[in-house]
Structure formats: structure tokens, C-alpha cells
C-alpha positions in Angstrom: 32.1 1.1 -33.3 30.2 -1.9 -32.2 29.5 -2.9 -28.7 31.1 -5.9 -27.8 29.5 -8.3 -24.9 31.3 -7.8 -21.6 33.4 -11.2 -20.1 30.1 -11.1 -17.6 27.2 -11.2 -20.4 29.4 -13.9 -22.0 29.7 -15.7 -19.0 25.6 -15.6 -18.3 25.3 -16.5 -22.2 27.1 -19.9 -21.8 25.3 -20.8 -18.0 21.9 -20.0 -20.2 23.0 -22.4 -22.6 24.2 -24.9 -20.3 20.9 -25.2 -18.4 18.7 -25.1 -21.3 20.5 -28.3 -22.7 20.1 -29.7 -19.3 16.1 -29.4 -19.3 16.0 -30.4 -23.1 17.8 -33.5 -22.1 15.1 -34.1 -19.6 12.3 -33.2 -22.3 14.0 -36.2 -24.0 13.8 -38.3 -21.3 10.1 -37.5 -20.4 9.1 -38.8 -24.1 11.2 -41.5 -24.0 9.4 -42.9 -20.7 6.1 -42.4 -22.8 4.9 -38.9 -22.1 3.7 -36.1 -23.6 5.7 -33.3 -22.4 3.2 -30.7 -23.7 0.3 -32.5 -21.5 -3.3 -33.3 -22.7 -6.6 -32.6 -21.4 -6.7 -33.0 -17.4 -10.2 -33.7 -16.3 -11.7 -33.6 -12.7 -8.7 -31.1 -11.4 -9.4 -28.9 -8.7 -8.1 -25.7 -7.7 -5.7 -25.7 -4.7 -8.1 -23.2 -2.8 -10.7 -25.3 -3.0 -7.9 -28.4 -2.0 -6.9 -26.1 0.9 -10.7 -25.4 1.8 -10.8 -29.3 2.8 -8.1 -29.1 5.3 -10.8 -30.2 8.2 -11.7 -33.6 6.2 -8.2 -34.5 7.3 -8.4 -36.8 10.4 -6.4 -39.2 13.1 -7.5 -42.9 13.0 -6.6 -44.6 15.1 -6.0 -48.3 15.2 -9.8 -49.2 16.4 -11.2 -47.1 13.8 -11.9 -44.2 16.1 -11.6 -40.5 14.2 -9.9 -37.7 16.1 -10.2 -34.3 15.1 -7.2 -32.6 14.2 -5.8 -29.6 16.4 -5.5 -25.9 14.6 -2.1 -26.1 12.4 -2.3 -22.7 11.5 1.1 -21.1 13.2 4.3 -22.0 13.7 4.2 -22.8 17.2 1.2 -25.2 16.9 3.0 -27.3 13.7 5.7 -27.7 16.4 3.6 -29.3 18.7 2.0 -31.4 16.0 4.4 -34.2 16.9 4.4 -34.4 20.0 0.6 -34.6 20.2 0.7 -37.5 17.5 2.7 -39.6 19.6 0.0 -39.2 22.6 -2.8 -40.7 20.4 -1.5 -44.1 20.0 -1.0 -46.1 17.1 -2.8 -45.0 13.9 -2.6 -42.9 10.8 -3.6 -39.4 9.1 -6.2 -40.1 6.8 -8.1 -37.2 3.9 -9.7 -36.9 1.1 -8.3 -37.7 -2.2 -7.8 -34.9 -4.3 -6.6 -33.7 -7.8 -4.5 -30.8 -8.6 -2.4 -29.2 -11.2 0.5 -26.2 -10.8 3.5 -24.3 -11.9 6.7 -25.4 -9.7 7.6 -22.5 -8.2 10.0 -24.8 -5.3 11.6 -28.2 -5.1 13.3 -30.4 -2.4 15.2 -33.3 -3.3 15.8 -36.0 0.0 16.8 -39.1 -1.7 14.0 -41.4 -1.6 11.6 -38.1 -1.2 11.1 -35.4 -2.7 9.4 -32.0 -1.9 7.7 -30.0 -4.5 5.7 -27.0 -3.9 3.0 -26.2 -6.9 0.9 -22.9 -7.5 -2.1 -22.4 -9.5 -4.2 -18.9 -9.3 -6.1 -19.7 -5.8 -3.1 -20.4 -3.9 0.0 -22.9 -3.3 0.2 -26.8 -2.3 3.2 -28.9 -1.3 3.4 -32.4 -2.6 4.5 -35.5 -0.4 6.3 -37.6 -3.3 7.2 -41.2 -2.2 9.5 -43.2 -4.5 7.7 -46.1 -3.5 4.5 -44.7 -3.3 4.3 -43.4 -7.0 5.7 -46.4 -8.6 6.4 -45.6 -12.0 5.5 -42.0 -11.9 9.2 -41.5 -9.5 11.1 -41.4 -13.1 8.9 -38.9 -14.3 9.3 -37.2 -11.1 13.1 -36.8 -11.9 12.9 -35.2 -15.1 10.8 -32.0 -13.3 12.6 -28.9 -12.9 11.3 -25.2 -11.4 8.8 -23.6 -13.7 7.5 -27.0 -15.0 3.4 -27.3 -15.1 2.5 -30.5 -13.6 -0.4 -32.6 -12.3 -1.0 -35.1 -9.6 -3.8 -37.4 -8.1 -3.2 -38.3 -4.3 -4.5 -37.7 -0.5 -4.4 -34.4 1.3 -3.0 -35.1 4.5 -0.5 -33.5 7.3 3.4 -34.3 7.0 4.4 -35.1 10.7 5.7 -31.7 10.8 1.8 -30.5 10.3 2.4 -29.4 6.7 -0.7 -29.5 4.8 0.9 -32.2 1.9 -0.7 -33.7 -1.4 0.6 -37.2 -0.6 1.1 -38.0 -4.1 0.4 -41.3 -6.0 0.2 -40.1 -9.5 2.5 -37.5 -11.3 1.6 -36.4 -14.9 3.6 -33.9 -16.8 1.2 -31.4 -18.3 4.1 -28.8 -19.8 7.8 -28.5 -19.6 9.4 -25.4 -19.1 12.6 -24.7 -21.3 13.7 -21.7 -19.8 15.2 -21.5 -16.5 13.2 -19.2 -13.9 14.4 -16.0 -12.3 16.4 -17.0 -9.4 14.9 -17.7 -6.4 16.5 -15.0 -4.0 17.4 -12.1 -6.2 14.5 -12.8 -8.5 12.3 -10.2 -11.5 13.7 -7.1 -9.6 14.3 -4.9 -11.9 10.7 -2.5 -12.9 10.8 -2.3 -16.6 11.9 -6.4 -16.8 8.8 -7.1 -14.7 6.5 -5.2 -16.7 8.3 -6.4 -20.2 7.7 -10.1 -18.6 4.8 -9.9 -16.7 4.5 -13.5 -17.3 7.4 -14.2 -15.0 6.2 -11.4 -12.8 2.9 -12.9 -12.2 4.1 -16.6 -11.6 7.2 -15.7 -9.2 7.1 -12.3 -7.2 4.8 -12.7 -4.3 1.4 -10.9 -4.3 2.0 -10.0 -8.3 -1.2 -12.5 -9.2 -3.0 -11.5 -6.0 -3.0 -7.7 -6.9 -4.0 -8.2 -10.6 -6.4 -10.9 -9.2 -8.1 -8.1 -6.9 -8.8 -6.1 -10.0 -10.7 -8.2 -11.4 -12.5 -8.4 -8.1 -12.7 -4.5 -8.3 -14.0 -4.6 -11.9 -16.8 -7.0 -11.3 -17.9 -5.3 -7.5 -18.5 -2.4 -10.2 -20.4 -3.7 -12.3 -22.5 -5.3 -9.8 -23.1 -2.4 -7.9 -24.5 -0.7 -10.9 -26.0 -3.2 -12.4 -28.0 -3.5 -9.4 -29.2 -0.3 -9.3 -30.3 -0.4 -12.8 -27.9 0.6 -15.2 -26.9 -0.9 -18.6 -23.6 -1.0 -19.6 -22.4 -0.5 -23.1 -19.5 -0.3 -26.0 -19.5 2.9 -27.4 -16.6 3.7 -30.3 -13.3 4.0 -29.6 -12.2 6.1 -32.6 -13.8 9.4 -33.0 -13.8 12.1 -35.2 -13.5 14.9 -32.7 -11.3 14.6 -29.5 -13.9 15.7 -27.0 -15.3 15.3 -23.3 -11.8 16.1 -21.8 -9.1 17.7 -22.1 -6.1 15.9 -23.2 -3.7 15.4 -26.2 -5.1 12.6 -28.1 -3.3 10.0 -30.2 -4.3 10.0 -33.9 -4.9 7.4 -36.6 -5.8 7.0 -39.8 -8.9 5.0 -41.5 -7.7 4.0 -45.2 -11.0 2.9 -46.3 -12.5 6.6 -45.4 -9.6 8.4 -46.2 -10.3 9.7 -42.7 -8.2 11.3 -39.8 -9.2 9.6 -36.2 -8.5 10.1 -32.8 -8.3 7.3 -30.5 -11.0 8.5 -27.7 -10.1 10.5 -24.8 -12.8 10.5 -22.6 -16.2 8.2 -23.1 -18.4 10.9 -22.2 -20.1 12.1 -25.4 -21.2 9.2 -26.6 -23.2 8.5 -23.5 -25.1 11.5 -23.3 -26.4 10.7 -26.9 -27.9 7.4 -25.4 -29.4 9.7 -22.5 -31.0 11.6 -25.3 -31.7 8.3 -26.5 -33.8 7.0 -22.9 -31.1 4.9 -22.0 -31.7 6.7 -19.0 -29.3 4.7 -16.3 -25.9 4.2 -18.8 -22.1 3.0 -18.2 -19.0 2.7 -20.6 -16.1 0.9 -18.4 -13.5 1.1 -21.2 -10.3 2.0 -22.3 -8.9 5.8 -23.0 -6.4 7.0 -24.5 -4.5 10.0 -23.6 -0.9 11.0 -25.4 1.0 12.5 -22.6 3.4 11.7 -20.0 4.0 8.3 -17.9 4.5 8.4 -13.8 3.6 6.8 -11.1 0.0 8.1 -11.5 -0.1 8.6 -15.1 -0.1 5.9 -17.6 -1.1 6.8 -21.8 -3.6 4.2 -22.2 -6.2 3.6 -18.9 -9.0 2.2 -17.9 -12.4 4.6 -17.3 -15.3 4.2 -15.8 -18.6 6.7 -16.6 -21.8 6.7 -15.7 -24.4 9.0 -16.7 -27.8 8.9 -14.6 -31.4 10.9 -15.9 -32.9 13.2 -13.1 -29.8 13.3 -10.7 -27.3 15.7 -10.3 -23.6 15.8 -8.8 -24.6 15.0 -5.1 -26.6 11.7 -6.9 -22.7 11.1 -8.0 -21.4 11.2 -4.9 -23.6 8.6 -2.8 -22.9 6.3 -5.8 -19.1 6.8 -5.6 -19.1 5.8 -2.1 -21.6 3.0 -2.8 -18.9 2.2 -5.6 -16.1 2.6 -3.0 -17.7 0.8 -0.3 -18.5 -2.8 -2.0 -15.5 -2.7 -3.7 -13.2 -3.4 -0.5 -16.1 -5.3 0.7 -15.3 -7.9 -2.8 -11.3 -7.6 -1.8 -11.1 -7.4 2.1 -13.8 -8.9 3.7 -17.3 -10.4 5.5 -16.2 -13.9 5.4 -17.3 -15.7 8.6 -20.2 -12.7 9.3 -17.1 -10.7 9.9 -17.7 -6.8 8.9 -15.2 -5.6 6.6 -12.4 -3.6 7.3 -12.1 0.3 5.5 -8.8 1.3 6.2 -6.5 0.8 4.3 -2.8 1.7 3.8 -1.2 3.7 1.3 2.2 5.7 0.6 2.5 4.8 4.2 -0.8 6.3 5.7 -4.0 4.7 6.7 -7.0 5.7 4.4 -10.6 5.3 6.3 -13.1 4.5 3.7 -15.8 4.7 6.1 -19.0 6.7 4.7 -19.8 9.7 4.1 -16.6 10.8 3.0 -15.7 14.9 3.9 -17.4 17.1 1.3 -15.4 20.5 1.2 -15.5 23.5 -1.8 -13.0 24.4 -4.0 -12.6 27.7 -2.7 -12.3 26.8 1.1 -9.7 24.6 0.2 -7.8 27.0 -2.0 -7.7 29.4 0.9 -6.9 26.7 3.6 -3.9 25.2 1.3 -2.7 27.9 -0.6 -3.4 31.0 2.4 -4.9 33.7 -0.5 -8.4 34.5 -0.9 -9.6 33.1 -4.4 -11.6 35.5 -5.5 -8.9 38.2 -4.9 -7.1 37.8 -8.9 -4.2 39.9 -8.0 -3.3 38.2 -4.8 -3.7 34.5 -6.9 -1.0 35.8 -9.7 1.4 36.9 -6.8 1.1 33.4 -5.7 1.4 31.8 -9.2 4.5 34.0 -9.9 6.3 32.4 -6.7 5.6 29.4 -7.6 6.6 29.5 -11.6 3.5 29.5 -12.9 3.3 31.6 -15.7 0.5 34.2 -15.9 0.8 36.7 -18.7 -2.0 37.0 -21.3 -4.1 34.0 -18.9 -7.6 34.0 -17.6 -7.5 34.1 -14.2 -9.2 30.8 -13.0 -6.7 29.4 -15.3 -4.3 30.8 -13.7 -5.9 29.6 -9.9 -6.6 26.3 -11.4 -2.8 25.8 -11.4 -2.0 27.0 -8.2 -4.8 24.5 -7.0 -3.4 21.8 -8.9 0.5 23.3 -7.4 -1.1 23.6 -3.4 -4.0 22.3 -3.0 -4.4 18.5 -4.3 -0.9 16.7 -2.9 -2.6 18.1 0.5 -5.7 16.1 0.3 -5.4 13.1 2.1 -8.9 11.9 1.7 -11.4 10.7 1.0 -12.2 14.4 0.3 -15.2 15.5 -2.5 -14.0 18.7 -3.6 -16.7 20.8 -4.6 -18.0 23.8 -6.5 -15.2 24.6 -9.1 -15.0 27.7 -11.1 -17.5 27.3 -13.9 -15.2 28.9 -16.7 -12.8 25.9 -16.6 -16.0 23.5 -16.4 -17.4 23.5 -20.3 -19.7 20.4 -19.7 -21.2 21.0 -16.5 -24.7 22.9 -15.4 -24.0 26.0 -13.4 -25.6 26.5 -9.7 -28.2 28.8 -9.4 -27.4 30.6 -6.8 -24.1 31.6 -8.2 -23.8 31.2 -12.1 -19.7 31.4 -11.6 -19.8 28.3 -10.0 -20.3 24.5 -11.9 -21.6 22.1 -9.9 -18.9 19.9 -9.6 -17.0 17.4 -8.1 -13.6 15.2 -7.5 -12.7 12.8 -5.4 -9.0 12.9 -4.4 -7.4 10.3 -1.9 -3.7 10.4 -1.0 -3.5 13.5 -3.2 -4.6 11.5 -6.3 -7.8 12.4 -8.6 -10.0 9.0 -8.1 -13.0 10.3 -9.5 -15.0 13.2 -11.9 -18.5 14.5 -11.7 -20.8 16.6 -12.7 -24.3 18.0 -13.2 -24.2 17.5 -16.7 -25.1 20.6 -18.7 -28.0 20.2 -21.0 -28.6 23.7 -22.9 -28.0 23.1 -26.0 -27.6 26.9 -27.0 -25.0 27.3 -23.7 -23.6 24.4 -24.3 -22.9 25.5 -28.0 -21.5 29.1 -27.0 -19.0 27.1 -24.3 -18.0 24.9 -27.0 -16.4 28.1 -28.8 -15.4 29.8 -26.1 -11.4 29.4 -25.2 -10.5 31.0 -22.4 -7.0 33.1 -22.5 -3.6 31.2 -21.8 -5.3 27.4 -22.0 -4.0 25.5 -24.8 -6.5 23.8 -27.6 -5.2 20.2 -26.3 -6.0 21.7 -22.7 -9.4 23.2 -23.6 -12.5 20.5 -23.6 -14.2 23.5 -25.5 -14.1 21.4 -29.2 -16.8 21.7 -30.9 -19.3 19.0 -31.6 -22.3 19.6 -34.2 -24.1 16.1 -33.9 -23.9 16.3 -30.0 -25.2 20.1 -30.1 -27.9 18.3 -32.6 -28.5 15.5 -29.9 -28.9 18.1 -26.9 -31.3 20.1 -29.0 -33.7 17.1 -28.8 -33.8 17.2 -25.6 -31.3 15.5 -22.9 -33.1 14.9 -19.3 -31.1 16.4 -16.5 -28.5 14.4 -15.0 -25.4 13.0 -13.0 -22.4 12.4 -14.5 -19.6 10.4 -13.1 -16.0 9.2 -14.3 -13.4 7.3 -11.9 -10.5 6.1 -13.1 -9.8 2.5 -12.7 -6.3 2.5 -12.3 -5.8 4.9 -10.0 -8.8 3.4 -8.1 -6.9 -0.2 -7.7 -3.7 1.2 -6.5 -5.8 2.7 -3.8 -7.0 -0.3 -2.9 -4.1 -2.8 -3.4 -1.7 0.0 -1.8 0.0 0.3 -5.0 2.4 3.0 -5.5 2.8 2.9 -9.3 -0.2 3.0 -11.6 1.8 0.2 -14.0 1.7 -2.2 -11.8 -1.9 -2.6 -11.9 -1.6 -2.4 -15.5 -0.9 -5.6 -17.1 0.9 -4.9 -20.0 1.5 -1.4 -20.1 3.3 0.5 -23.7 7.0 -0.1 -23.0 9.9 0.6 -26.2 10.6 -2.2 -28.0 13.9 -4.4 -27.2 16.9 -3.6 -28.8 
């Protein structure tokens, strides 16, 4: 049996078709009148927030010649009063700069003899003040725009009477018509998996889309800045490795024909990096992509982007004062200090404010576990009662296996943050140096906000021979693609040589912009996340 298009899909079908024809027929018109309707080079243009930046150049002359400063147009209330105060200076005009720009339609106004068209390009939005008489010839180009179409025009900014801030235009140019017809304006890219599948459409007509993905980019750099300036060099390690190591996670696998070889797509960066510590790259960074072949949700995505930094002669407190250094001039990039104003570190998030304000709390793992989850953690038979209750198998497992669970089950939706949890059981902590106080202890840490793990540290082990006895240890009831206890001969090799002690630190990038943008799902600060193919 083969589905057969409902009277409704048939229906949309023939409207699509109708409205296509109807913006071909104006692609024909556009080359009949003599213009390229795919556009050419467009020289001198200049992006609308820079346009909008020269809203103060705009003047009142008056009829002597006299300039009057403009009054604020910035609300409602004083565009109303625009008018008014207009007609109080005498005769004159409004008079600006002249000014190039070039946009996506995204809204358009037809009066007659004048027509209203609002364009956007990444720094913002512009209307445009279109004359028939004042463009001349341009005014039949003019009618063969539609919504979505990618224009450009040469004119004066000025204020409509109304206060608008207005490119008054005086020269259209079509730079590239748009076949399809747009999502409609009130109902719009709704549904998740459409936006995601057509993130084009997402970006260009759901409001704050661009903004969000724009901020990451903001994000990304502030990173890289803020370690660059304290010295560390960032580099491209491989992305297809032999052994799945330096986390614990199900990997993807490949195959390289020319080798004959079995690959995994990496899983962590880590590895790599401490080789180039052994190496005297002794300030190192990866920010890269990972690959992990498990589950999707609102926090978990398969493929993410990780940063880790490794630092010679720190340890996991170094980690944490550059996390919140990290942190700190990363809402600085995104929220703030314009106009010697000090930037704002709250932010909101699944409805709660977050204050980013340093230090952030530093608690251990164990005095959380008995704050959240009311047993003692040391007491094994008390932490299996608990684990029982709450499903958590426990037959045949090692116990801090079994409390890791129940911490990950009590303990992390709890933490509101910023909170650096601290001092975790070394037995599920392979790569990390022990304290010396208390060799049952790894020193430690991560960084959960709004019950989400932002960030991974360590004092990165360097025996070789203990490091090479964790690597074949597995405890009881964790699974191999659970473990991070793979072995690894050439980084035993490398550690043997002599890695310096040091910090280790991994955040992960997507988690960290949904913080920041107040995001609730990690795919919508992923641009083009792995979605099944259309049928």
C-alpha cells in the first residue's frame, strides 16, 4: 500500500507552484529591464551596524543653513513626539550621510507611490525609504522584489517624519533573487527538526537565530584570546586514532583502505596533548571537534565541540582560576563594557539567574554527596541501599562505581552553580595524580552550572609505571566503553621520557554557549547537527 498525498499536501503543492511561477515571472522581468538577477561584485557596501552607528550625523537644516541636533528617537514615545517637534523648527529639511548597503528582505510595504522595505545583513536591520520619483528608473526594478530577495541600495540615512531611521533610497540593484517563497511571516520555521534541517531559513527569519550563533563565534574567539594571552599555542592534533582513549565513551569507527586499518574517530583530545607536553610545548590547546556515539538530548549531542588545555608546573587549582578567567571574558566579549560600562554576570537560564561573578564556590565530592543524597560516602553498605532505591543496579560492581551513579542520580541536577566539585574518588579517575594526603582521592575537578557538566580537570598523572597499571586495571561492573582504562603503549613510552607536572583542563563548548545564550537545547547552538536523511 502506498501513501497517497492528503487533499491538504495537494492543496500546499499547487500554492508552492503558483508562487514560484509568480517570482520566476519577475526573474524574467528583472533581465528583461537589463539586470543580472544573480548580482555582481558590490563594492564600497557597508554593514547596516556600522550604517546604524551614524545615526547622529543625521541633522535638521534649516532654511538659513543653521544645523539642529536631532532629539533621542530611541523609544516609542519619543518617535511620537518627532512630529510635533519638527513642525516647531521652521521650514527646513533632514539631512545625513550617504550610505551603501546590501540585505535579505525579510519585510515589505507597498503604499502606491512608496514603498517600504526592511533589509537585514549579519550586524543588524535597516528600512528603506523608496520614492517612485526619487529612484527613477530603479522603481521597476523595485517591483519585481519579493521577501527573501538579496538586494542593494545607494541613498541618504535620514529620519521618516515618524522618526524611523530610513535609507532614503536613490539606487536599487538586485544582487540575487530568491525562487522560493519564505516561511510565513507569523507562523514561521516552528517546527525543531525543520529548523535544524534548514538552518538556512532559521538563521535569516527567526529572531535571535543569527545573534546566538553570532555570540559563539564571539565565545570561540574570547577563548582563544584569553589563552593566547597567557601564552599558550594552540594546535591540530589527529582526529582518527588507533586507540579510543582519554575518556570514556563509545566511539564511532572507520575504516582506512590504504592501511587496511580499523579507526576510531577521537573521543576526547587529551592524549595527544600530553605527548606535546613531553614534547616542551609546555602551555598547549586543541579546540576541536569529538566524537562520541551515544545518545542525543538537550545536553547531549554525538559530535561536539571541546576545548583542552594542558599547562606544565600547575595542577587542578591552576585549572580552575583559568576557567573562571575563561568564563569571565567570555561574557565580557557577548554582554558588555561598551561606554566604560562594567559588564553584567548574571545571566538567565532554564528560568534562574546564574552569577558569574568570581571565585566561583569550590565544594568536595564527598560533602556534596552527603548534602544531596543524605548517606555518608564512605559508608559502602549504606550507598548500595541508596542505589537499590533508586534502580541502580549493584551486583558484582565496585563500589565507587556504584556511588558514582548515585552522584550522577542526586547530586548533579542539584547544583545550580557555578559550583567546582572537587576531590573525586581516585578509582574512577585513571588519568589523574592522586593527593598526598589521601591516595583514595584524585585531584580533581568539574564545573557544573544549572546541573550541567561545563568543564573537566585534572592534575594530570605523570607515572608512567602507575599510569601503566591504571591503564589495565578495570574496575568491577564498568563497561569497556565506560572504562578510560585502554591501554596505550606509545603514550606509556611518551610518559617514560619524562612528562612535567601539570594542569589539565577540558570544557565543552556547547554546553558552555547555551549557558551563555540561555539556550535550552545543546542543537541549537550547533549549526548543523546529524539529523536522518529525508524521505
Amino acid at each position: 500500500m502506498t501513501d497517497q498525498p492528503s487533499p491538504s499536501d495537494d492543496q500546499t503543492s499547487r500554492d508552492q507552484s503558483f508562487l514560484e511561477a509568480a517570482r520566476r515571472a519577475k526573474l524574467a522581468r528583472i533581465i528583461e529591464l537589463g539586470h543580472d538577477p544573480w548580482g555582481t561584485r558590490f563594492d564600497d557596501r557597508q554593514l547596516i551596524g556600522e550604517i546604524r552607528g551614524r545615526a547622529g550625523e543625521i541633522v535638521y537644516r534649516k532654511a538659513d543653513g543653521a544645523n539642529i541636533t536631532l532629539p533621542s528617537l530611541e523609544t516609542e514615545e519619543e518617535r511620537a513626539a518627532f512630529r510635533p517637534w519638527l513642525a516647531e523648527q521652521g521650514p527646513g529639511e533632514i539631512v545625513g550621510p550617504q550610505v551603501r548597503a546590501a540585505g535579505r528582505i525579510i519585510l515589505s510595504r507597498d503604499k502606491g507611490k512608496l514603498l517600504f522595505i526592511d533589509i537585514r545583513d549579519m550586524t543588524g536591520q535597516v528600512q528603506l525609504f523608496i520614492g517612485r520619483d526619487q529612484v527613477g528608473d530603479s522603481w521597476e526594478l523595485a517591483q519585481c522584489f519579493d521577501l527573501g530577495d538579496i538586494i542593494g541600495v545607494d541613498g541618504t540615512l535620514k529620519r521618516t517624519k515618524t522618526g524611523e531611521l530610513s535609507i532614503f533610497a536613490e539606487r536599487l540593484h538586485i544582487l540575487t533573487k530568491s525562487i522560493e517563497t519564505p516561511p510565513e511571516k507569523h507562523s514561521g520555521l516552528q517546527d525543531a527538526e525543520l529548523r535544524t534541517r534548514q538552518r538556512y531559513l532559521d538563521l535569516t527569519y527567526n529572531e535571535g537565530v543569527l545573534d546566538r550563533f553570532l555570540d559563539r563565534t564571539r565565545i570561540v574567539s574570547s577563548i582563544r584570546k584569553t589563552l593566547g594571552d597567557r601564552g599558550f599555542v594552540e594546535v591540530e592534533g589527529p582526529t582518527l586514532h588507533t586507540i579510543a582513549g582519554g575518556a570514556a565513551a563509545r566511539p564511532f569507527t572507520t575504516h582506512h583502505n590504504t592501511l587496511d586499518l580499523d579507526l576510531f574517530m577521537r573521543i576526547a583530545l587529551e592524549l595527544h596533548l600530553k605527548r606535546l607536553l613531553v614534547g616542551g610545548v609546555e602551555r598547549v590547546y586543541e579546540l576541536g571537534r569529538v566524537y562520541r556515539n551515544e545518545g542525543i538530548s538537550p545536553k547531549h549531542n554525538p559530535e561536539f565541540t571541546m576545548l583542552e588545555v594542558y599547562q606544565a608546573y600547575g595542577d587542578y587549582r591552576s585549572m580552575m582560576d583559568l576557567t573562571e578567567e575563561c568564563i569571565c571574558e567570555a561574557i565580557h566579549a557577548i554582554r558588555g563594557g561598551g561606554d566604560g560600562k562594567p559588564t553584567s554576570y548574571s545571566i538567565d537560564f532554564a528560568g534562574k539567574t546564574v552569577d558569574f561573578r568570581p571565585p566561583f564556590k569550590r565544594a568536595t565530592y564527598a560533602e556534596l554527596f552527603q548534602q544531596h543524597a543524605g548517606v555518608d560516602p564512605t559508608d559502602s553498605a549504606a550507598v548500595a541501599a541508596l542505589a537499590k532505591k533508586l534502580g541502580i543496579e549493584t551486583a558484582g560492581r565496585h563500589p565507587d562505581v556504584i556511588k558514582n551513579d548515585v552522584f550522577e542520580a542526586k547530586v548533579e541536577d542539584a547544583l545550580e552553580g557555578p559550583i567546582f566539585v572537587i576531590d573525586y574518588p581516585a578509582s574512577i579517575c585513571p588519568l589523574t595524580k592522586r593527593k598526598t594526603s589521601d591516595p583514595t582521592v584524585a585531584e580533581r575537578f568539574e564545573l557544573f552550572i544549572g546541573g550541567m557538566e561545563i568543564a573537566n580537570a585534572y592534575t594530570e598523572l605523570n607515572d608512567p609505571d602507575l599510569q601503566e597499571e591504571l591503564f589495565r586495571s578495570q574496575l568491577a561492573g564498568m563497561s569497556e566503553e565506560d572504562s578510560m582504562a585502554k591501554m596505550d603503549h606509545d603514550f606509556i613510552r611518551a610518559l617514560r621520557h619524562g612528562m612535567p607536572p601539570a594542569g589539565g583542563l577540558g570544557i565543552g563548548i556547547d554546553r558552555f554557549v547555551m549557558l551563555l545564550t540561555g539556550t535550552q537545547s545543546i542543537r541549537d547552538v550547533i549549526l548543523f547537527p546529524v539529523l536522518r536523511p529525508e524521505k
